[in-house]
MOPAC internal coordinates of N, CA, C and O (Angstrom, degrees):
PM7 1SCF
backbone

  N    0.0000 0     0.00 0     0.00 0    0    0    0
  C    1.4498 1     0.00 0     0.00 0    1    0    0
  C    1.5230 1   109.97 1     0.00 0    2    1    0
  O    1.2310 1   122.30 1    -9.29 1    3    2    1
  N    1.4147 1   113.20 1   170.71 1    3    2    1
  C    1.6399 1   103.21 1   174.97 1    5    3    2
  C    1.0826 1    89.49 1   -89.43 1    6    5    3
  O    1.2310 1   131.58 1   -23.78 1    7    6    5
  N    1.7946 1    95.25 1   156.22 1    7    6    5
  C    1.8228 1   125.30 1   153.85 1    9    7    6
  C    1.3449 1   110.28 1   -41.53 1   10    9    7
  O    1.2310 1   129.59 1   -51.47 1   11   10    9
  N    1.3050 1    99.12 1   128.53 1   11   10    9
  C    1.8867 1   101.23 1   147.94 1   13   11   10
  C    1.2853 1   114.73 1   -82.49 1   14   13   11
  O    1.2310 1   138.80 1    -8.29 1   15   14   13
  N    1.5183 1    81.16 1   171.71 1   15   14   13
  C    2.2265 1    87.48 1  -175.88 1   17   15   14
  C    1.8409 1    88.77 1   -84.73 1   18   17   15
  O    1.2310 1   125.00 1   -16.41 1   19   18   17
  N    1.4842 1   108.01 1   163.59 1   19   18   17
  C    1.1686 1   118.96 1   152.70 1   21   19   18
  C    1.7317 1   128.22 1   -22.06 1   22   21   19
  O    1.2310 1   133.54 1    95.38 1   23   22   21
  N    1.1382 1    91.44 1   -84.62 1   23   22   21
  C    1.6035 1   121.06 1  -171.78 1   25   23   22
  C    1.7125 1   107.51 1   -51.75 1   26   25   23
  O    1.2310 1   120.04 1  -175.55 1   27   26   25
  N    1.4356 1   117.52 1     4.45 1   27   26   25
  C    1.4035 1   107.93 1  -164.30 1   29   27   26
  C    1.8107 1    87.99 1  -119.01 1   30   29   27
  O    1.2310 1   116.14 1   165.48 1   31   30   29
  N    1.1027 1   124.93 1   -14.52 1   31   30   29
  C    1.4834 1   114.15 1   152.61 1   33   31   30
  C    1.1702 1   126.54 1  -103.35 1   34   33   31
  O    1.2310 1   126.94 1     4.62 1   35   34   33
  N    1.6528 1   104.25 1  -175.38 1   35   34   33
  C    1.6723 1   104.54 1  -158.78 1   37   35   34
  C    1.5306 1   117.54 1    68.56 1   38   37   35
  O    1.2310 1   124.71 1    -3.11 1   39   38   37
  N    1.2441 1   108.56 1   176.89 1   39   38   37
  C    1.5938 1   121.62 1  -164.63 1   41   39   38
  C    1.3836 1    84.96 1   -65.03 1   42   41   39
  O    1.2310 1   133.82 1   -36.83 1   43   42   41
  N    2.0516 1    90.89 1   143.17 1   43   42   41
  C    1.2612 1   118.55 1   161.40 1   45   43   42
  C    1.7432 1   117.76 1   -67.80 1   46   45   43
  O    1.2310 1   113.74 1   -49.31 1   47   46   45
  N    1.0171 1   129.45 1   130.69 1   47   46   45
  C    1.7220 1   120.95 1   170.89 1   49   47   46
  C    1.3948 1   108.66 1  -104.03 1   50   49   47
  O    1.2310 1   123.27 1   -63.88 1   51   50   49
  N    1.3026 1   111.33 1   116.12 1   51   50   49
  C    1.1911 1    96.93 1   178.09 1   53   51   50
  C    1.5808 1   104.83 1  -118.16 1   54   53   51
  O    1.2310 1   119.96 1   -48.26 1   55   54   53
  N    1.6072 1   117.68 1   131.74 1   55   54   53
  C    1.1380 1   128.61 1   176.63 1   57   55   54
  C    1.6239 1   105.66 1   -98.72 1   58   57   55
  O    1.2310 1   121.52 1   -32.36 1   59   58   57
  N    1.0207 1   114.70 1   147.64 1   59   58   57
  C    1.4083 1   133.34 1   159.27 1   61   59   58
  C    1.4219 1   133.34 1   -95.26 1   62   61   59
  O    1.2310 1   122.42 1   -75.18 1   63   62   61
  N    1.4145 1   112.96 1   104.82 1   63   62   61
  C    1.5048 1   127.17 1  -171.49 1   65   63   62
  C    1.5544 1   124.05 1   -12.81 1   66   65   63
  O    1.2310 1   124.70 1   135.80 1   67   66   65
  N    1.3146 1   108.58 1   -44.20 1   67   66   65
  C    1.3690 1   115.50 1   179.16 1   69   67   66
  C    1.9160 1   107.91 1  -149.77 1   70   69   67
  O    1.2310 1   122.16 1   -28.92 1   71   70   69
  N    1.2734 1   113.46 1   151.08 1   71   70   69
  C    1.4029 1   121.41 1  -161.59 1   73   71   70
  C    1.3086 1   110.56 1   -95.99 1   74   73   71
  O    1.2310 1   122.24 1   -51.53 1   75   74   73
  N    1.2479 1   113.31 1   128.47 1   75   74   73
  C    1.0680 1   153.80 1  -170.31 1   77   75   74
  C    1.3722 1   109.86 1    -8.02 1   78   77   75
  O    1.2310 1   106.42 1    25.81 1   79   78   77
  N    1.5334 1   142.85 1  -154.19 1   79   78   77
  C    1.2888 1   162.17 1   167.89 1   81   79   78
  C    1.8417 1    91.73 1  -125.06 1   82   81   79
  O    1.2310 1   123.96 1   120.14 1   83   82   81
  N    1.8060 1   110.02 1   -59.86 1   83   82   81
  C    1.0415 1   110.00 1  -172.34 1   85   83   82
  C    2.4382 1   129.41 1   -56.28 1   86   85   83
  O    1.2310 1   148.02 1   131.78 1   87   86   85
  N    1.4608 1    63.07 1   -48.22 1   87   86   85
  C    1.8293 1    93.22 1   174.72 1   89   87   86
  C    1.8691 1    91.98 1   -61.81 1   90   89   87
  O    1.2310 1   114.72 1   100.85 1   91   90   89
  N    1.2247 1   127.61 1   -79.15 1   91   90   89
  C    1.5134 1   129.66 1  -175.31 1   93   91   90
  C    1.9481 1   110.74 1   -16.90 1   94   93   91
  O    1.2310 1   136.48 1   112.59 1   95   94   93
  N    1.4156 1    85.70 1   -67.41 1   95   94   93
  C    1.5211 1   106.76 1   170.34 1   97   95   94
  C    2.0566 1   124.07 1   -41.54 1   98   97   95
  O    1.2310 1   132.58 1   125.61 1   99   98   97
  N    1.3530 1    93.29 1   -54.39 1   99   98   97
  C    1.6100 1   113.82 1   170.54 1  101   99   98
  C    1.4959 1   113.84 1   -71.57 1  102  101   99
  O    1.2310 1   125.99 1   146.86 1  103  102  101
  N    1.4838 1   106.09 1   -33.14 1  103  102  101
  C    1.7066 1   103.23 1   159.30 1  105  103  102
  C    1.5501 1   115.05 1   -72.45 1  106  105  103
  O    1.2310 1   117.04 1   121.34 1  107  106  105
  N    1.1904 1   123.23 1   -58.66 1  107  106  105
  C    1.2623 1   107.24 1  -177.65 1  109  107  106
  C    1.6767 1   137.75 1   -70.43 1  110  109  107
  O    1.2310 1   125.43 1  -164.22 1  111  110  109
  N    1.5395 1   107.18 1    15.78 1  111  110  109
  C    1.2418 1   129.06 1   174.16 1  113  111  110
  C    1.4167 1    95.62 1   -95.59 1  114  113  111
  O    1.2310 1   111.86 1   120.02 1  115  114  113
  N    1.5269 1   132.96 1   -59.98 1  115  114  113
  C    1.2369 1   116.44 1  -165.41 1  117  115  114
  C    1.3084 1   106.42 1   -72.63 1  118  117  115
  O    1.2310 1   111.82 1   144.98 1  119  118  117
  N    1.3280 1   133.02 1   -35.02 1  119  118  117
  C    1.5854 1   122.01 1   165.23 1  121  119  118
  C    1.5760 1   119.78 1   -41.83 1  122  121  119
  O    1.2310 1   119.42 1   138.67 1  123  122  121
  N    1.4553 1   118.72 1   -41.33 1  123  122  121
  C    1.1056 1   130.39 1   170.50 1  125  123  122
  C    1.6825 1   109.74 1   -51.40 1  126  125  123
  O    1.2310 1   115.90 1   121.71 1  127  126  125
  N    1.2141 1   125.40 1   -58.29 1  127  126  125
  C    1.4345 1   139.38 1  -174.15 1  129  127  126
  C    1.4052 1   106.45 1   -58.33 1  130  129  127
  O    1.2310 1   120.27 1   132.53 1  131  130  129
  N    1.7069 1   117.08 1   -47.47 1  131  130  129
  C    1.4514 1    99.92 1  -164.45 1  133  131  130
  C    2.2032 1    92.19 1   -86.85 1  134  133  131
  O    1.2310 1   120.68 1  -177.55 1  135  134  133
  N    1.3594 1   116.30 1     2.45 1  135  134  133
  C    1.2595 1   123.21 1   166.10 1  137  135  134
  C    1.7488 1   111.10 1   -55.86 1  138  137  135
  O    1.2310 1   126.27 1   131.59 1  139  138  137
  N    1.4921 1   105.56 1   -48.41 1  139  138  137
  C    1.3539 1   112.87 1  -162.24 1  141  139  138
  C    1.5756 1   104.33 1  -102.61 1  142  141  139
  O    1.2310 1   113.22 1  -175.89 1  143  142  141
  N    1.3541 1   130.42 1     4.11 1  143  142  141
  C    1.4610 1   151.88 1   163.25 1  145  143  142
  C    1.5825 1   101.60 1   -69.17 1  146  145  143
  O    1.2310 1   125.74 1   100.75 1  147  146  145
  N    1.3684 1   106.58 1   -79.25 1  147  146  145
  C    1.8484 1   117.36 1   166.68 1  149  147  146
  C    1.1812 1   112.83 1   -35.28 1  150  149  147
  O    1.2310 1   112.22 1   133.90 1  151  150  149
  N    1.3335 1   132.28 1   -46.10 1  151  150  149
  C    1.7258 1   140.90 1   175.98 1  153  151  150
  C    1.0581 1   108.71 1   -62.45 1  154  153  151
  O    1.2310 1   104.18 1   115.25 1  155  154  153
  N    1.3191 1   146.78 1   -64.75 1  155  154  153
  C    1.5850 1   158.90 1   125.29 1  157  155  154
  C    1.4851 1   100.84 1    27.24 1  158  157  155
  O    1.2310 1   133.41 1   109.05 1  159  158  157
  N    0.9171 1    91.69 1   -70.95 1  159  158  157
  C    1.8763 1   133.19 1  -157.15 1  161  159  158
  C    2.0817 1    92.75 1   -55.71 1  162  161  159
  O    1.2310 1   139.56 1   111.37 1  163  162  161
  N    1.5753 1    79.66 1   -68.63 1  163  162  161
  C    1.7639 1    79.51 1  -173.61 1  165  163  162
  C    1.4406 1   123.41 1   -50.06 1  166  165  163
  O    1.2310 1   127.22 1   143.52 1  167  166  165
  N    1.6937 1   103.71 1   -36.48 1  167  166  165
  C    1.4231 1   109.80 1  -141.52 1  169  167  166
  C    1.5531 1    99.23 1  -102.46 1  170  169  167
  O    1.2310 1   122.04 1   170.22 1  171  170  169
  N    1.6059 1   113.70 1    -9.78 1  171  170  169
  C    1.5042 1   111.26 1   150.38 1  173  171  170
  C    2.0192 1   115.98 1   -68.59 1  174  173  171
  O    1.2310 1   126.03 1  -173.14 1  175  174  173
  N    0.8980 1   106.02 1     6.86 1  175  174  173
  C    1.9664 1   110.13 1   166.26 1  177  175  174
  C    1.5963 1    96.64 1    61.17 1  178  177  175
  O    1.2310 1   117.63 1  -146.58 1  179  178  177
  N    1.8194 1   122.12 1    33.42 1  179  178  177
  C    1.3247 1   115.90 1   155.35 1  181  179  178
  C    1.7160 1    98.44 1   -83.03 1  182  181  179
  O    1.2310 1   127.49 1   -24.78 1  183  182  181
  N    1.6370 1   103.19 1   155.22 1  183  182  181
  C    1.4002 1   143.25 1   158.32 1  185  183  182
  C    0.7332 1   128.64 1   -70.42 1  186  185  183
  O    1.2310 1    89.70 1   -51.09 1  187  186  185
  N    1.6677 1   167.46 1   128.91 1  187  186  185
  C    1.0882 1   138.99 1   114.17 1  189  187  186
  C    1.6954 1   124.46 1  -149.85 1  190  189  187
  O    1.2310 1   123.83 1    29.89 1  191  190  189
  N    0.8697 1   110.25 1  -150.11 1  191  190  189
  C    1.8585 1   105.43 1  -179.62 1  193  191  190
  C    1.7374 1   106.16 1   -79.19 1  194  193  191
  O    1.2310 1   121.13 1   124.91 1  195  194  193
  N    1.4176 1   115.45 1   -55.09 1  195  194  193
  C    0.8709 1   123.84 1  -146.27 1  197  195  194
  C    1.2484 1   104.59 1  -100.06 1  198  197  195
  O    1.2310 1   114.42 1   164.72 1  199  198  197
  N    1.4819 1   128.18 1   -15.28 1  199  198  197
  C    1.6106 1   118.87 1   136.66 1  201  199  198
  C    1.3682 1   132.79 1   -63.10 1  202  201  199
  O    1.2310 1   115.66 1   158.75 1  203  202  201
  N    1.3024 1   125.83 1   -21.25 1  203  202  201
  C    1.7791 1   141.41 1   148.02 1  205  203  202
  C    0.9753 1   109.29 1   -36.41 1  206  205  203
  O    1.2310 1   122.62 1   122.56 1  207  206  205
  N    1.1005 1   112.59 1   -57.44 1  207  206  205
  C    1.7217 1   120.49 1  -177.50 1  209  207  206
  C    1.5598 1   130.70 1   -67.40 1  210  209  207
  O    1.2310 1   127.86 1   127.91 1  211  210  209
  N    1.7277 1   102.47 1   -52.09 1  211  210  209
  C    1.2245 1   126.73 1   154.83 1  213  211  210
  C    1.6252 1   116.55 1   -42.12 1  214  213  211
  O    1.2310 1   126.67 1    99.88 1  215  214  213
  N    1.0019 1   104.79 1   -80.12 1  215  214  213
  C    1.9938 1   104.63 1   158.50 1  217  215  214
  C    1.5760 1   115.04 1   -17.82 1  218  217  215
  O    1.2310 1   120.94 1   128.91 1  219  218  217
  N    1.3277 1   115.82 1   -51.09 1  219  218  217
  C    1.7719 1   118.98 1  -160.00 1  221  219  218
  C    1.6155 1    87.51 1   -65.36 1  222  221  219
  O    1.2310 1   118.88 1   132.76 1  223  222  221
  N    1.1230 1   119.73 1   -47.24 1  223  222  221
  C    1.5974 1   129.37 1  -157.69 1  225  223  222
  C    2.0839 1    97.91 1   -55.98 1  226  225  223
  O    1.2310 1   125.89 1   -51.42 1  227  226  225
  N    1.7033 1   106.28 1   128.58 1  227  226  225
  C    1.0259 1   110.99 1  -173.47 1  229  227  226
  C    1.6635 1   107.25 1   -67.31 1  230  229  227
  O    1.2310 1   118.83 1   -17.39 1  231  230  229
  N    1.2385 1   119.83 1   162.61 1  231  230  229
  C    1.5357 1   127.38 1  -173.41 1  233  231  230
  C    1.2871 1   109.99 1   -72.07 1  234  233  231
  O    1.2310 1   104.68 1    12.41 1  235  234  233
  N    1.4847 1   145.91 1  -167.59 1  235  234  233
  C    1.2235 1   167.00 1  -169.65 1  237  235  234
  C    1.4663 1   103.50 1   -79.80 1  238  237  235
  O    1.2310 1   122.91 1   114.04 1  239  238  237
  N    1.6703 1   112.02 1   -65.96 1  239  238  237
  C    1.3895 1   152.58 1   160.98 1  241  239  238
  C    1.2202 1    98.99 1   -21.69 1  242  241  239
  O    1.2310 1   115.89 1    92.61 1  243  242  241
  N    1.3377 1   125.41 1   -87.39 1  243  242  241
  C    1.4535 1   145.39 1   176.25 1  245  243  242
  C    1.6193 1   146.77 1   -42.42 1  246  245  243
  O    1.2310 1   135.42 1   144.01 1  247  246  245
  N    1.9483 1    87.77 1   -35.99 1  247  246  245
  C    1.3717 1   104.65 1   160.99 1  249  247  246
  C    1.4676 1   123.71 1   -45.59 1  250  249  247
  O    1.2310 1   111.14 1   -45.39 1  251  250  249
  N    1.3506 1   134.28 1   134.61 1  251  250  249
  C    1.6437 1   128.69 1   137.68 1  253  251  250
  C    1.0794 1   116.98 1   -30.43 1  254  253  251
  O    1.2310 1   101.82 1   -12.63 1  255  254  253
  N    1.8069 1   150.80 1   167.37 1  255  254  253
  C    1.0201 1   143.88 1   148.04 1  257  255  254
  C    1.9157 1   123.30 1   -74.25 1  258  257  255
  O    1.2310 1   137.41 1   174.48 1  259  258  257
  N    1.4547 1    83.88 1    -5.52 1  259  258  257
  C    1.7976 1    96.92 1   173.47 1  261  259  258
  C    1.0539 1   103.17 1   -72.59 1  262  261  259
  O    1.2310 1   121.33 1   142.22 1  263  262  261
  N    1.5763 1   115.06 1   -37.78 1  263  262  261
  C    1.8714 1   111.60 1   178.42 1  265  263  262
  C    1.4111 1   120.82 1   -73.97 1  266  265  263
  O    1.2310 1   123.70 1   152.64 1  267  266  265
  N    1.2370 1   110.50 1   -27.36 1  267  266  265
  C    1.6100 1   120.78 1  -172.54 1  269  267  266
  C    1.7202 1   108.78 1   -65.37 1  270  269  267
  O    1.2310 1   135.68 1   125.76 1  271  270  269
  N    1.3919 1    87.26 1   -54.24 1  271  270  269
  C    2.0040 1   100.19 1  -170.21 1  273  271  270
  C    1.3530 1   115.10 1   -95.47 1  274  273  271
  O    1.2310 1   112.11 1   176.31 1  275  274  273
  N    0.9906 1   132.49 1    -3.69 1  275  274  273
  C    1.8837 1   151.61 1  -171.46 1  277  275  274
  C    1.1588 1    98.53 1  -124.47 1  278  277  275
  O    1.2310 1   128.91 1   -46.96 1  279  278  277
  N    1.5404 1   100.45 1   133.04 1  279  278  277
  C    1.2585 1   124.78 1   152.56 1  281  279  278
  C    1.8954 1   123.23 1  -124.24 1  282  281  279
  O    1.2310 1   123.05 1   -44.51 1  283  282  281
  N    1.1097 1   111.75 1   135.49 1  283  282  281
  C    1.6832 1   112.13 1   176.43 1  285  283  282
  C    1.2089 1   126.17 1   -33.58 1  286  285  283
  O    1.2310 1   103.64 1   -78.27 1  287  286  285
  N    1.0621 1   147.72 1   101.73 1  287  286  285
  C    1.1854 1   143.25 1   148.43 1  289  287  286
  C    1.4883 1   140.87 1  -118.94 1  290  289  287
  O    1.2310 1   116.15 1   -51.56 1  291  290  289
  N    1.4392 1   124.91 1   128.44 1  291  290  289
  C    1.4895 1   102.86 1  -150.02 1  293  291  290
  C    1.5130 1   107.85 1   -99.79 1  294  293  291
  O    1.2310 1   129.18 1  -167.89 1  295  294  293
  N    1.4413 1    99.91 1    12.11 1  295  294  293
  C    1.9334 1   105.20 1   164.72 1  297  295  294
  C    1.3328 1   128.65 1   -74.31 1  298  297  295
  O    1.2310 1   126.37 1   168.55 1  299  298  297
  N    1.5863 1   105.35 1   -11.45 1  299  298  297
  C    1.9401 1   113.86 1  -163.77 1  301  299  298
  C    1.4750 1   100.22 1  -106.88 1  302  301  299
  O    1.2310 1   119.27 1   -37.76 1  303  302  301
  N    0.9930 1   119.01 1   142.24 1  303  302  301
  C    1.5388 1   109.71 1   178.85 1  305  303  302
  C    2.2710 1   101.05 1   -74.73 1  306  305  303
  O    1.2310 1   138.04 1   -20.61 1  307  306  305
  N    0.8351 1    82.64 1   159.39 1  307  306  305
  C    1.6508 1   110.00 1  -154.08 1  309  307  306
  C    1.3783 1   117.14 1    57.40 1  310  309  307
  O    1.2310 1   119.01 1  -157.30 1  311  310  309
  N    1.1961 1   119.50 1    22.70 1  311  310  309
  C    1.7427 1   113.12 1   154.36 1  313  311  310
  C    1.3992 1   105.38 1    86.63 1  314  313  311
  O    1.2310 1   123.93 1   176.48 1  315  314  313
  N    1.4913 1   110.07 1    -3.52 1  315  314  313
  C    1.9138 1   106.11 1  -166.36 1  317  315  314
  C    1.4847 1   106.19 1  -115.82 1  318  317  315
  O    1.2310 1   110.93 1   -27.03 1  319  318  317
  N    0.7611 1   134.67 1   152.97 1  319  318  317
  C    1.6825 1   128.56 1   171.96 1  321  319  318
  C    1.8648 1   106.25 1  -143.82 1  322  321  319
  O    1.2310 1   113.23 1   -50.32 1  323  322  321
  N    1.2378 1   130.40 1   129.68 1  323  322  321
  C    1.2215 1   141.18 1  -175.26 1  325  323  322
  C    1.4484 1   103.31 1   -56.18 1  326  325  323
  O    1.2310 1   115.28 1   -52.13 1  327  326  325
  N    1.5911 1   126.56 1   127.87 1  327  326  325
  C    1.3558 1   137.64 1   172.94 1  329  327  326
  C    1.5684 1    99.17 1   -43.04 1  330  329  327
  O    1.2310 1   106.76 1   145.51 1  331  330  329
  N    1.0422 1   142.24 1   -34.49 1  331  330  329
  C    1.5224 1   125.38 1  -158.39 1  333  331  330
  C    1.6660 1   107.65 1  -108.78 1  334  333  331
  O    1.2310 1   124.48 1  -163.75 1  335  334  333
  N    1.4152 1   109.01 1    16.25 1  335  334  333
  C    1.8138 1   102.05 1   152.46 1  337  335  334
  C    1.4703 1   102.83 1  -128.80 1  338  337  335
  O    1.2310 1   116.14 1  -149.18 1  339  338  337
  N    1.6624 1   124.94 1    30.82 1  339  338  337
  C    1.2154 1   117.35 1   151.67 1  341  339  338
  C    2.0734 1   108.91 1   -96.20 1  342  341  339
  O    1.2310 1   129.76 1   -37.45 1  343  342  341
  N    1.4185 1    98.80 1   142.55 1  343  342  341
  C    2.0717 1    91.34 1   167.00 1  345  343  342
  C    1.1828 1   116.94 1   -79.49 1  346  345  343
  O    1.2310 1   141.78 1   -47.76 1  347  346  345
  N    1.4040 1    75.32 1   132.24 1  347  346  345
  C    2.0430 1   107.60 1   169.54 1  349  347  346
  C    1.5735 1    92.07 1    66.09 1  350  349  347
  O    1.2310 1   124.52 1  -123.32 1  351  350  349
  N    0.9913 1   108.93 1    56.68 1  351  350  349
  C    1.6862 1   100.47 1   173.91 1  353  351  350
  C    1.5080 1   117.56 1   -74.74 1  354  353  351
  O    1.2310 1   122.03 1  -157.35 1  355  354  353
  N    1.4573 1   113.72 1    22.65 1  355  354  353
  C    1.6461 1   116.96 1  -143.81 1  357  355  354
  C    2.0206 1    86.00 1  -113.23 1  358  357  355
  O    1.2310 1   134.69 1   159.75 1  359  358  357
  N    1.0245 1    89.19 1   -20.25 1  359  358  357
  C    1.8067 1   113.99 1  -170.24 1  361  359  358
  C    1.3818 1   107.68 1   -94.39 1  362  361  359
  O    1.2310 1   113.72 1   169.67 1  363  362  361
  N    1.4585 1   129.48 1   -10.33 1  363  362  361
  C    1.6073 1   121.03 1   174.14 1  365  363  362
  C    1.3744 1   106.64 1  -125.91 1  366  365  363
  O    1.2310 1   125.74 1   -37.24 1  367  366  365
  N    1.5242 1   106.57 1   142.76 1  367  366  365
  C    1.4604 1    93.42 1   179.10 1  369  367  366
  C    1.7053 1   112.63 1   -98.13 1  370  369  367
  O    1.2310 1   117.59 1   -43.63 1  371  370  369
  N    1.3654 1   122.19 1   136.37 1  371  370  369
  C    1.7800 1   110.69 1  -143.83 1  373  371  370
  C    1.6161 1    92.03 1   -86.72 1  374  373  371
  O    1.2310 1   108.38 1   155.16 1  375  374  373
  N    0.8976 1   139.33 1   -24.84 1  375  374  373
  C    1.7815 1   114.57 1   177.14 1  377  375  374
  C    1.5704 1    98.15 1   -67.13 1  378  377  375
  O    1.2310 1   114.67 1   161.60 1  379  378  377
  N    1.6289 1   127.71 1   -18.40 1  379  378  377
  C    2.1359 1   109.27 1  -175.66 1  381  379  378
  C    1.8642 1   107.03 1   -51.49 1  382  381  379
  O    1.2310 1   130.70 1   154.98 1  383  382  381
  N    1.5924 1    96.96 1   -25.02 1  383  382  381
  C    1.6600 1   102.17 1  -174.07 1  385  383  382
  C    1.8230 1    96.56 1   -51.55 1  386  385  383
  O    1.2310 1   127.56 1   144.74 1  387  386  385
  N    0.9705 1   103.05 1   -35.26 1  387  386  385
  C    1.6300 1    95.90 1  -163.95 1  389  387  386
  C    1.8139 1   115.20 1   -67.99 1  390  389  387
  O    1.2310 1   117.98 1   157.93 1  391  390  389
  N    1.0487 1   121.46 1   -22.07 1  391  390  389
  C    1.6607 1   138.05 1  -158.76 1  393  391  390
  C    2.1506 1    92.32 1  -120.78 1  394  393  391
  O    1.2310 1   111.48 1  -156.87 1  395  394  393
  N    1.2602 1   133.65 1    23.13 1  395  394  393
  C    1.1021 1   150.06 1   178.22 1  397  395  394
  C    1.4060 1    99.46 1  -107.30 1  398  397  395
  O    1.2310 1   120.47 1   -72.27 1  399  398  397
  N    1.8648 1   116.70 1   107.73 1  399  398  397
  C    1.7038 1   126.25 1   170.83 1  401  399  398
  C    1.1170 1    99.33 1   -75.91 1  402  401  399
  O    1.2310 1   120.10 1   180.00 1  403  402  401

């Protein structure tokens, strides 16, 4: 018989066009958390580089929703691609893309 391609076995993935009501919600809680992590952080009177930095980064509150649910990518046409067809997107926080040389 002919070969199949790769990609046509194994588990199906199925992504969904646009993210959720539920997922939106569950994102903007953990943005919130690593919000009140950084606060933590300051208001125990530690130092360092990477709380300087952390600090510059706008709040939860403050974000656009382009920042919240988009992440950069320069494969999609307009440069943006929806947080929920990048992996484990649950593990990066999407404005660090911005402060990345």
């Amino acid at each position: 018989m002919f070969p199949t391609s790769v990609n046509l076995g194994g588990l199906l993935w199925k992504i969904p066009w646009k993210l959720s009501r539920t997922r939106k919600t569950n994102q903007r809680k953990r943005l919130k958390l690593v919000d009140n992590v950084i606060e933590t952080v300051r208001a125990s009177g530690v130092e360092c580089a990477s709380l300087a930095k952390a600090l510059e980064l706008p709040k939860e509150s403050e974000m656009p929703a382009r920042d919240k649910y988009t992440v950069f990518s320069p494969h999609v046409e307009g440069y943006r691609k929806g947080i929920h067809k990048v992996p484990k997107f649950t593990r990066v926080r999407p404005s660090s893309t911005l402060f990345c040389a």
